[in-house]
C-alpha positions as CSV (number, residue, x, y, z in Angstrom):
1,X,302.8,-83.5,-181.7
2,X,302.4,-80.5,-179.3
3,X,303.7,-79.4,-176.1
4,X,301.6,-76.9,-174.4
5,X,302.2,-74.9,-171.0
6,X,299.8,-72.1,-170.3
7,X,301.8,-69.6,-168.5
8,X,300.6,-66.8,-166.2
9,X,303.2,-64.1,-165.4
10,X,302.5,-61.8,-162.7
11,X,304.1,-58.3,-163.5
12,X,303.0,-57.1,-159.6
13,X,305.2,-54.6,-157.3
14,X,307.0,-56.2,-154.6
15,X,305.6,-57.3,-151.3
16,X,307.2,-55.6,-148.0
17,X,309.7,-57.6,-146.7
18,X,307.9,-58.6,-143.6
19,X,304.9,-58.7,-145.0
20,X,302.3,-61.4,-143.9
21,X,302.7,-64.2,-146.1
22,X,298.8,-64.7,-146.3
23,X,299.4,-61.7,-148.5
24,X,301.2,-63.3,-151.2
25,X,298.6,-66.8,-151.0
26,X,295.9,-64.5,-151.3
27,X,297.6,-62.7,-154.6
28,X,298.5,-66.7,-155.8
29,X,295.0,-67.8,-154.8
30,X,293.3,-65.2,-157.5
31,X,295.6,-65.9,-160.1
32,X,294.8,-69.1,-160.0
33,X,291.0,-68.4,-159.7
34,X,291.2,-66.2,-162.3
35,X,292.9,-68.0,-165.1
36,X,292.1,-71.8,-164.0
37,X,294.0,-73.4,-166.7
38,X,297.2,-71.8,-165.9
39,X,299.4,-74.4,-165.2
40,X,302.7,-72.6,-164.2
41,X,302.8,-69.1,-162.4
42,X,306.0,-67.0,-162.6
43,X,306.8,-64.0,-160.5
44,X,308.9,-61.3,-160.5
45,X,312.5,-61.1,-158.6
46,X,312.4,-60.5,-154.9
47,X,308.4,-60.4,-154.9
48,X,308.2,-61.4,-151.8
49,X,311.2,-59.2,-150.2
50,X,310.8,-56.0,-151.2
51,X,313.4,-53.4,-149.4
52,X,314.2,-50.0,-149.8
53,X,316.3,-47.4,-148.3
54,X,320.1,-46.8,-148.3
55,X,322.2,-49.3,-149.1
56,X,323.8,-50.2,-145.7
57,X,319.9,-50.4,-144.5
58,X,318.7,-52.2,-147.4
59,X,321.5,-55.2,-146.7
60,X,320.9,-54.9,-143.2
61,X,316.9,-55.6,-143.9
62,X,318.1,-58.6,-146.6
63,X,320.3,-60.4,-143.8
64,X,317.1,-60.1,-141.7
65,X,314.6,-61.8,-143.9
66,X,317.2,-64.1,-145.5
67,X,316.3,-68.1,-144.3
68,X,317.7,-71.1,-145.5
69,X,315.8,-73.8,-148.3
70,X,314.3,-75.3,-145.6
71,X,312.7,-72.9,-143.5
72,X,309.4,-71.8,-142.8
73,X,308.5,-69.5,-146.1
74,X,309.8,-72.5,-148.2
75,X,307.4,-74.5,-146.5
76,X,304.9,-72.1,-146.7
77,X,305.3,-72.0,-151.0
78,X,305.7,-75.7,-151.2
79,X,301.9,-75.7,-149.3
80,X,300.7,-73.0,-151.7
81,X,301.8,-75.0,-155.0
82,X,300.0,-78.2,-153.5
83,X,296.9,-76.5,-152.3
84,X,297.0,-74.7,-156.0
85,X,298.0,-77.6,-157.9
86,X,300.3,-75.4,-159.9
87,X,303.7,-75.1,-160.7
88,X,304.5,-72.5,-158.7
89,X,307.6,-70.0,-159.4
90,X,307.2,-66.9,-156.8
91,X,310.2,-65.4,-158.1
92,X,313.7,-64.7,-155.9
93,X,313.8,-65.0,-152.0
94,X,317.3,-63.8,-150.0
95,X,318.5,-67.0,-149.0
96,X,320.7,-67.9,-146.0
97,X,323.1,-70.3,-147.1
98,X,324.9,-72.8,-145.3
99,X,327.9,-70.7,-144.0
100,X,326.0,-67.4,-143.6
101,X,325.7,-66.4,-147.4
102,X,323.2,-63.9,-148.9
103,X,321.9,-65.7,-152.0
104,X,319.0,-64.3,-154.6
105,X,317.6,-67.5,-155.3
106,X,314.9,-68.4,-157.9
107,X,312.4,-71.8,-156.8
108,X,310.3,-74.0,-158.4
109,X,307.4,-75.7,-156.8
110,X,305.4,-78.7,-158.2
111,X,301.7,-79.3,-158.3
112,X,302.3,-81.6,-155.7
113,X,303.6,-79.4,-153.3
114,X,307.6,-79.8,-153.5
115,X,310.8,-77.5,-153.9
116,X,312.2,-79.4,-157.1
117,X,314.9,-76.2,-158.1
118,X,316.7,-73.3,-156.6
119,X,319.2,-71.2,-158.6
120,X,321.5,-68.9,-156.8
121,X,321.8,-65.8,-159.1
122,X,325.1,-66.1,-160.7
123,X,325.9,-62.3,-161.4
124,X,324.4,-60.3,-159.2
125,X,324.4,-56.3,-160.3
126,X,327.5,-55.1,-158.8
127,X,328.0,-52.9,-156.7
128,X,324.6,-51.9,-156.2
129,X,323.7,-56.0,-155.1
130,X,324.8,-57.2,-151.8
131,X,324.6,-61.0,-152.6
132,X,327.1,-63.6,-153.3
133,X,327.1,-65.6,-156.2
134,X,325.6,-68.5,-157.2
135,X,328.2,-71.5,-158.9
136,X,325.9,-73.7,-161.2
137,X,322.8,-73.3,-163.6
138,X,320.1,-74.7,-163.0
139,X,316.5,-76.6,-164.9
140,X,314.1,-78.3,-163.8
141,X,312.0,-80.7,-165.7
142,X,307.8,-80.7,-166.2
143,X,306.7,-84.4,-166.8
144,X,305.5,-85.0,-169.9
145,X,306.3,-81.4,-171.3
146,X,309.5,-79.9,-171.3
147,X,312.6,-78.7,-169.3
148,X,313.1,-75.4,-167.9
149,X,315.9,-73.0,-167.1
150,X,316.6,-70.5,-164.7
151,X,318.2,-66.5,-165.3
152,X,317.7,-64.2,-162.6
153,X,317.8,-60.4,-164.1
154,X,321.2,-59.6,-165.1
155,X,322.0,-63.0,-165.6
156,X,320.8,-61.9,-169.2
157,X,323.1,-59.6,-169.9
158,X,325.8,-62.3,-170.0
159,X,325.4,-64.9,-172.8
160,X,326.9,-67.7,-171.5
161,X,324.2,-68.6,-169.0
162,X,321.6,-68.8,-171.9
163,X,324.1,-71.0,-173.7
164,X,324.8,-73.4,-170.9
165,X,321.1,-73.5,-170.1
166,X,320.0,-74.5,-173.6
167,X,322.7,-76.7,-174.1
168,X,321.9,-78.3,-170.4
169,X,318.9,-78.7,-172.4
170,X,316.1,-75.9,-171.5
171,X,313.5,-75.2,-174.2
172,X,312.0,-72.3,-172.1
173,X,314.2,-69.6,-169.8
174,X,312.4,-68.1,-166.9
175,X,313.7,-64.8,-166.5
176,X,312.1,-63.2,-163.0
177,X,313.4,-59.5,-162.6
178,X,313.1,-56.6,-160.4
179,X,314.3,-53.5,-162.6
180,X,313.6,-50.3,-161.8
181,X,316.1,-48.2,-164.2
182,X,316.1,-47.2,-167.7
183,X,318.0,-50.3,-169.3
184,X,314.3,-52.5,-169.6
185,X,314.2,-51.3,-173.4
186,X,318.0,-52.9,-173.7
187,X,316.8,-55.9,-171.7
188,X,314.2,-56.4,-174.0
189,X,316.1,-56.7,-176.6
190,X,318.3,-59.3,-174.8
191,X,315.5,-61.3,-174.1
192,X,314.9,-61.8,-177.8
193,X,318.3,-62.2,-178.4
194,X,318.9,-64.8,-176.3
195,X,315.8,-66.4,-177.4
196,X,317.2,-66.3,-181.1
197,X,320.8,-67.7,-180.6
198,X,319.5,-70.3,-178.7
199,X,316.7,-71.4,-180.1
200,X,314.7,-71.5,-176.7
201,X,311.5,-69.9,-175.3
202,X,312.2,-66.7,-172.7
203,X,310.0,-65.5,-170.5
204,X,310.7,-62.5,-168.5
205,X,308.5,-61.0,-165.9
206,X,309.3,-57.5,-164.8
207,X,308.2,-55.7,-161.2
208,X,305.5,-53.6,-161.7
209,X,305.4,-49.7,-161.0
210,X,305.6,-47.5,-159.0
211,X,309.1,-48.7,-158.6
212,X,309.0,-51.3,-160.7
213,X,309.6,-50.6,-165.5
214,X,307.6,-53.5,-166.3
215,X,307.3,-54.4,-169.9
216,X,307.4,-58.2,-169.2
217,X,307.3,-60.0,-172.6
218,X,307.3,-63.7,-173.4
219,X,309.4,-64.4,-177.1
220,X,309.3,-67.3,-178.5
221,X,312.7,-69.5,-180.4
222,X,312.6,-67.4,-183.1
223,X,312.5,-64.4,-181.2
224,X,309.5,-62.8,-181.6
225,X,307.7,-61.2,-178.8
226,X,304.5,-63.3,-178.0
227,X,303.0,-61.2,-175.7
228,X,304.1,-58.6,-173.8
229,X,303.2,-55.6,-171.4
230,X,303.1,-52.5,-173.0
231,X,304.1,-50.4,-169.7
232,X,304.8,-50.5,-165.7
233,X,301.5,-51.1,-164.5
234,X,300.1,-54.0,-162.6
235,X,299.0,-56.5,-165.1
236,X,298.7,-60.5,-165.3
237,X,299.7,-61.6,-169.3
238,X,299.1,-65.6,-170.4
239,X,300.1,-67.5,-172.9
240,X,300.0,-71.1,-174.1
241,X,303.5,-71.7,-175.4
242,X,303.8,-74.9,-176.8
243,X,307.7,-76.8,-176.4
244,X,307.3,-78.4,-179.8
245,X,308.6,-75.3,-181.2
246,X,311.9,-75.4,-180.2
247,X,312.3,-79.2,-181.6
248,X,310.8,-77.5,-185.3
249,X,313.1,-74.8,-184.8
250,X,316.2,-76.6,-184.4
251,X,315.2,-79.0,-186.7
252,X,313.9,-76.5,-189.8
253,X,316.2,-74.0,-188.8
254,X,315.7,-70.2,-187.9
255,X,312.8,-68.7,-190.3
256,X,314.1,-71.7,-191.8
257,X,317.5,-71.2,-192.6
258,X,319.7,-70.9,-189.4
259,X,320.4,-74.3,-187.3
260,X,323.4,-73.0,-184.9
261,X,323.5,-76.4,-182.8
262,X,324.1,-78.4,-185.8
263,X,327.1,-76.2,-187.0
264,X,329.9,-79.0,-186.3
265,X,331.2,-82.0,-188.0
266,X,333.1,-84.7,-186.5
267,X,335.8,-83.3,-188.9
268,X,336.0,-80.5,-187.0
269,X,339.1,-79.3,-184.8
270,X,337.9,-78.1,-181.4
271,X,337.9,-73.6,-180.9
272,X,339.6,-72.6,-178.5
273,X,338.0,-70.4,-176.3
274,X,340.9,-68.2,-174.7
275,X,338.9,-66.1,-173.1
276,X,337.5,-69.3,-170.4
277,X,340.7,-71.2,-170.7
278,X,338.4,-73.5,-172.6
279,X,337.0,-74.5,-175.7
280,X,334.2,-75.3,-178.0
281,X,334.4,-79.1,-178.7
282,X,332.1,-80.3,-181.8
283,X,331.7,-83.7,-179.6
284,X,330.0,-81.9,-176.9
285,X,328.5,-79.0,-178.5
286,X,324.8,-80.0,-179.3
287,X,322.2,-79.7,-175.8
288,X,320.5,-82.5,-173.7
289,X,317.8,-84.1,-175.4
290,X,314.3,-82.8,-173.5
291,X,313.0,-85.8,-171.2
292,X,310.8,-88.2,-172.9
């Protein structure tokens, strides 16, 4: 049995933040025409709202550009994905939420042209962020292949969201990010890390230079590095991951020895987890089946 999903991530700088949008369909368009049996394209965060300047101008430009789910660019990437037939993920926009809040928000569009998720970055990278955070995590499911979870940049430093997505049931994280310091290398490293203690897929696209450190990787359950970017520059890496991997690995264990999610018996007392006010119960503690 096999699950593939030919991936194209595109490790591109940012576009201007009021930059055409035909500029960005172009960029889809030859993605698309260059690697015809990509089936999902990830970009980097904010891709298509660039800023820059000091920090009271660089909000100032956000609350300009910021619109709500269903505005115009939405509509605009929902027509893209349809007219590509793709699954379509074109990293964060600055959303507008309903009472006037600045969300970095990751979206999903299907092949046939729809908004099926949005995650509101959960922890934004204080103080230099101006965005509020996002309450829930968020997947998304591919009919017939898999389910797929959402971690906007620094959202990987913390490892509870990987947690909560695998056990929500994602076999593959999407991790779009826009970092221009020297902390990739340690990101990297996170990347696999995650990967490892949750037996998932993680795939992390990086902006490209100038501004932009790169080194976008895709690891795989076991965590090692599938294929990655070997510097800053602006680059398109594919893969064909295939889901299947994360049932073996869960099932045969780490290299065959380690199977974390089937650590409890119903003998077990529940942990408590002081530090959430909560507490790992064996009853609840192994993830969401993946959709048949």
């Amino acid at each position: 049995m096999s699950r593939p999903l030919p991936l194209a991530l595109a490790q591109l700088p940012p576009h201007p933040a009021h930059a055409p949008f035909s500029g960005f369909a172009a960029e889809a368009e030859n993605l698309a025409a260059r690697f015809p049996q990509t089936r999902m394209a990830v970009f980097p965060e904010l891709h298509l709202c660039g800023v820059e300047g000091p920090a009271t101008e660089v909000t100032q430009q956000l609350q300009e550009i910021a619109e709500p789910l269903d505005g115009p660019r939405a509509r605009q990437l929902a027509e893209l994905a349809g007219d590509l037939h793709l699954w379509l993920l074109p990293g964060t926009v600055c959303e507008r939420g309903p009472q006037g809040q600045l969300f970095n928000t990751a979206l999903a569009f299907s092949p046939e042209g729809r908004l099926v998720a949005s995650y509101r970055k959960v922890f934004p990278w204080r103080p230099s962020e101006p965005y509020d955070p996002g309450d829930r995590f968020v997947v998304f499911d591919l009919p017939g292949t898999g389910r797929i979870g959402f971690a906007i940049c620094y959202d990987a430093w913390f490892p509870e969201v990987a947690r909560h997505l695998a056990w929500m049931g994602a076999e593959v994280i999407v991790n779009p990010v826009m970092t221009t310091t020297s902390d990739r290398a340690q990101e990297c490293v996170l990347a696999r890390a995650n990967a490892i203690v949750n037996q998932v897929h993680v795939v992390s696209v990086n902006t490209a230079g100038p501004a932009g450190t790169g080194h976008s990787m895709v690891v795989d359950p076991e965590g090692r590095v599938r294929t990655e970017a070997v510097g800053n520059g602006s680059t398109v890496l594919t893969d064909v991951i295939d889901l299947d991997d994360v049932t073996r690995v869960r099932t045969y264990g780490t290299a065959g020895m380690n199977r974390m999610w089937d650590q409890f018996t119903d003998a077990d007392a529940p942990v408590d987890l002081p530090l959430y006010g909560g507490r790992i119960d064996p009853a609840t503690w192994r993830p969401a089946a993946p959709p048949a």
